[in-house]
C-alpha positions in Angstrom: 235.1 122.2 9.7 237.5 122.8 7.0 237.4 118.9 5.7 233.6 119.5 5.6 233.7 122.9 3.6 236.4 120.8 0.9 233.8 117.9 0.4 231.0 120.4 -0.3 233.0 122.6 -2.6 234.4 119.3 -4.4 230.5 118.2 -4.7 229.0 121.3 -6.5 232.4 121.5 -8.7 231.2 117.5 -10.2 228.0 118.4 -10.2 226.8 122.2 -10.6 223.4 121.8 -11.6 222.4 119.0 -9.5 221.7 116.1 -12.6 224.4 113.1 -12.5 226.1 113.7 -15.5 227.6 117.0 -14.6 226.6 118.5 -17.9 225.9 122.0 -17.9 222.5 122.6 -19.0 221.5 119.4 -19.3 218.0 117.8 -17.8 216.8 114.0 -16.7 215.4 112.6 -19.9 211.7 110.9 -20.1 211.8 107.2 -21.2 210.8 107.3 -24.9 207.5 105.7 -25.9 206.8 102.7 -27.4 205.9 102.5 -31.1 202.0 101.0 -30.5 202.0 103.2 -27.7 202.2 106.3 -29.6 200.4 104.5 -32.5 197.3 104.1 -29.8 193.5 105.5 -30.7 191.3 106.2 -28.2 188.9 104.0 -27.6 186.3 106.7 -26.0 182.9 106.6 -27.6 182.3 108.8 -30.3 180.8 112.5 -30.0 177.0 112.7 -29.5 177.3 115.6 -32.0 179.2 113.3 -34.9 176.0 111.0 -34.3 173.7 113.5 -34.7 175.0 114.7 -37.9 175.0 111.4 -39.4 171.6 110.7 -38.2 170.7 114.5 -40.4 172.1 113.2 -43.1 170.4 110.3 -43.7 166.8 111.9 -42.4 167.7 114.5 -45.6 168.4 111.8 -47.7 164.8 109.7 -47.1 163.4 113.2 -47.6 164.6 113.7 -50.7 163.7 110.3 -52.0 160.4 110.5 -50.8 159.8 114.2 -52.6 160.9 112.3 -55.8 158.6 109.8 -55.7 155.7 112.2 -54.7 157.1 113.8 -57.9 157.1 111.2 -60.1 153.2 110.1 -59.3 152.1 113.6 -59.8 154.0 113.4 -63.4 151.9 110.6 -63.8 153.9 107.5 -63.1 150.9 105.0 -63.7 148.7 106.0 -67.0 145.3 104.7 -68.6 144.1 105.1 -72.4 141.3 107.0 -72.8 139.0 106.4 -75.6 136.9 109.2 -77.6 134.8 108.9 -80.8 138.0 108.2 -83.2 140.7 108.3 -81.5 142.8 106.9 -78.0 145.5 108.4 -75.9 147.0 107.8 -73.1 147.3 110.3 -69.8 148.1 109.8 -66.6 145.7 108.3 -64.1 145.3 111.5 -62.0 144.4 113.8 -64.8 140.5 114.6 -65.1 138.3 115.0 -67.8 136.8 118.8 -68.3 134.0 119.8 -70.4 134.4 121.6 -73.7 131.9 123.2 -75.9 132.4 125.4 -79.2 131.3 126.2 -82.4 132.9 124.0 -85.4 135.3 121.4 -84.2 135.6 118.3 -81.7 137.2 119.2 -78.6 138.8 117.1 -75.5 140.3 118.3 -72.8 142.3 116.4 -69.8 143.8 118.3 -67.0 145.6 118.1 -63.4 148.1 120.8 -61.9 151.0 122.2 -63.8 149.6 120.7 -67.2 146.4 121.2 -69.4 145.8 118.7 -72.8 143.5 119.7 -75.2 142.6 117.4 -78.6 140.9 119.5 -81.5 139.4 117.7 -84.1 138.1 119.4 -87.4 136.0 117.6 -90.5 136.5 118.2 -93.8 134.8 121.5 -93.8 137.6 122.6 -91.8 140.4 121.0 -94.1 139.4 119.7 -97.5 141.0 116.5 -99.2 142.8 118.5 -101.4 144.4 121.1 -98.8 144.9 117.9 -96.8 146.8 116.2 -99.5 148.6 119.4 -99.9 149.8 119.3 -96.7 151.0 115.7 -96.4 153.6 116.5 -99.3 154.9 119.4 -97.4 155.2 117.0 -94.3 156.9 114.6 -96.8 159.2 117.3 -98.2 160.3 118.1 -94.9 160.8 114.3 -94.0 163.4 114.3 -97.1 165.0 117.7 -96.1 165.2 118.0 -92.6 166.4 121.4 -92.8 162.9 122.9 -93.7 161.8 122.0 -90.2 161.5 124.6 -87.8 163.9 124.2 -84.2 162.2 121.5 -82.2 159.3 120.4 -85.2 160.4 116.8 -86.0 158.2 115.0 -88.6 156.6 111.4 -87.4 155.0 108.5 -88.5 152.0 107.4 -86.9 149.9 104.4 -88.1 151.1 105.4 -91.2 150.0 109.1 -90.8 152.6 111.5 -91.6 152.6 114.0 -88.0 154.6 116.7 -87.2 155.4 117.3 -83.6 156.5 120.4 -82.4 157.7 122.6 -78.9 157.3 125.9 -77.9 159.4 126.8 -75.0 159.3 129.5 -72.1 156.5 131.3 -74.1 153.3 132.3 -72.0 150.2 131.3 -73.0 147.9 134.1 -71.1 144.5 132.5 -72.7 145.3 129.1 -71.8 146.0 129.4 -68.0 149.2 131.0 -68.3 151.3 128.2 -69.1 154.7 128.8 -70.2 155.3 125.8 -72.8 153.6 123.7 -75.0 154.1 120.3 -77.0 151.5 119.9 -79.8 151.1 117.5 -82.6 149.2 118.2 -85.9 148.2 115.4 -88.4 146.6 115.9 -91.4 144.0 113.3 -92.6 144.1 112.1 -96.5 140.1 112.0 -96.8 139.9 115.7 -95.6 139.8 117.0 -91.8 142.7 117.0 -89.5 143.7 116.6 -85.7 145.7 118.7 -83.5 146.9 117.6 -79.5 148.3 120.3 -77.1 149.8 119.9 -74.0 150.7 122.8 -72.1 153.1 122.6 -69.0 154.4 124.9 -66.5 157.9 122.8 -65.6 160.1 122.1 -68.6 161.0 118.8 -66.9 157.3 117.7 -67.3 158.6 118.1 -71.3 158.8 114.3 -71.3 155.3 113.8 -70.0 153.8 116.0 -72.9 155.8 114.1 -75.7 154.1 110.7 -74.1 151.0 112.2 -74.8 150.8 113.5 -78.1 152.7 111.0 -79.8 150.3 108.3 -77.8 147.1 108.5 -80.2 145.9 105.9 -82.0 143.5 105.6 -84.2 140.3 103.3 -84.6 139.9 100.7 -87.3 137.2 102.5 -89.2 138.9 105.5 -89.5 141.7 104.8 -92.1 143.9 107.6 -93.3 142.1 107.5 -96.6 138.4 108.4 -95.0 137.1 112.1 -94.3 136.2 112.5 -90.7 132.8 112.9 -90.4 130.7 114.0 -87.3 126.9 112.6 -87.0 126.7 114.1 -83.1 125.8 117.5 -83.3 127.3 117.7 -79.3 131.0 116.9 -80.7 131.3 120.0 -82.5 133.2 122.4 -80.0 135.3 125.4 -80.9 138.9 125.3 -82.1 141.6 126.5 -79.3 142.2 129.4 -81.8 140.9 129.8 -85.6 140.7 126.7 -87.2 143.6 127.4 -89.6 146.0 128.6 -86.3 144.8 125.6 -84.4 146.6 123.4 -86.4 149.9 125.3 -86.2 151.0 125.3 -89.4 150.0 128.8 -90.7 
């Protein structure tokens, strides 16, 4: 009995805390993993919910493309000239014709939502040769000294014509619909008479669409710069937008 009680004691004195070394404190170590083992991805497929996001995305993205070309055609993406007595322009294809009727001037108007274009057209009662001519050296002045301009009036050459465009921005134009901008261009014509084209917008990104248009007209062949509009139709004379002088913008 006492042998047995000696072999114990000399067990537990090599080995107290029951590991093989006889360490105190110390515990059985774990094999160490490999390097690709720890390196491993799981190859579980991925989350419904990751799919489902990606799937969002690109249902957002063919929305947005879509909205921009629905923009773009309403802006007027495909366009057509349209002829009148003297003159051409071009507007977009969607844009309808609407009647006008006034008192001493030729009037055409084109519309379609968010915009409203309006041509007025005055003889040489409205503008005689000589305040005509007048006006086509103040257009030339400016041309030389670009400092006499207003902001956003640049002066233009059409078909030898001496124009000057202009834009009024964020102002609101209660008698016209309530638009908030307008792009106009006025041209003086050598024989006497003048023309003036408006466009007024809602969107100030439509401002490139408005500039398309008034700088589109073109005269016909029979009406040189030299020659005095004259109107033989008693149904083109319509009213200016505003008096005849204010139609013309300059004052």
């Amino acid at each position: 009995m006492l042998a047995s009680r000696m072999a114990l004691l000399s067990i537990c004195r090599r080995n107290p805390q029951g590991n093989e070394t006889g360490q105190p404190g110390a515990t059985a170590q774990r094999p160490q993993l490999s390097r690709p083992v720890r390196a491993h991805v799981s190859r579980q497929p991925g989350s419904w919910l990751t799919w489902d996001v990606g799937q969002s995305t690109m249902l957002r993205l063919s929305l947005i493309f879509l909205l921009a070309v629905v923009a773009c055609a309403a802006a007027g993406d495909s366009w057509r000239r349209v002829d009148e007595e003297s003159f051409s322009l071009l507007v977009p294809s969607t844009w309808k014709k609407l009647s006008a009727q006034g008192i001493d001037s030729r009037v055409i108007a084109y519309a379609a939502e968010g915009f409203k274009c309006e041509c007025d057209e005055g003889a040489a009662n409205l503008l005689s040769k000589e305040s005509a001519l007048a006006e086509i050296e103040d257009l030339k002045k400016k041309e030389t000294d670009p400092k006499l301009l207003k902001r956003d009036e640049h002066i233009e050459k059409i078909q030898d014509r001496y124009a000057i465009t202009s834009v009024e921005k964020e102002a609101r134009y209660v008698a016209y619909g309530g638009y908030e901008n307008l792009a106009q261009l006025y041209v003086p014509y050598e024989g006497g008479g003048y023309i003036a084209v408006r466009v007024f917008f809602r969107d100030l990104t439509d401002l490139q669409v408005a500039l398309r248009i008034i700088r589109s007209i073109e005269w016909k062949k029979q009406n040189p710069p030299n020659q005095a509009l004259q109107h033989n139709d008693p149904s083109c004379h319509v009213s200016c937008l505003r008096t005849p002088r204010a139609s013309r913008g300059r004052g």
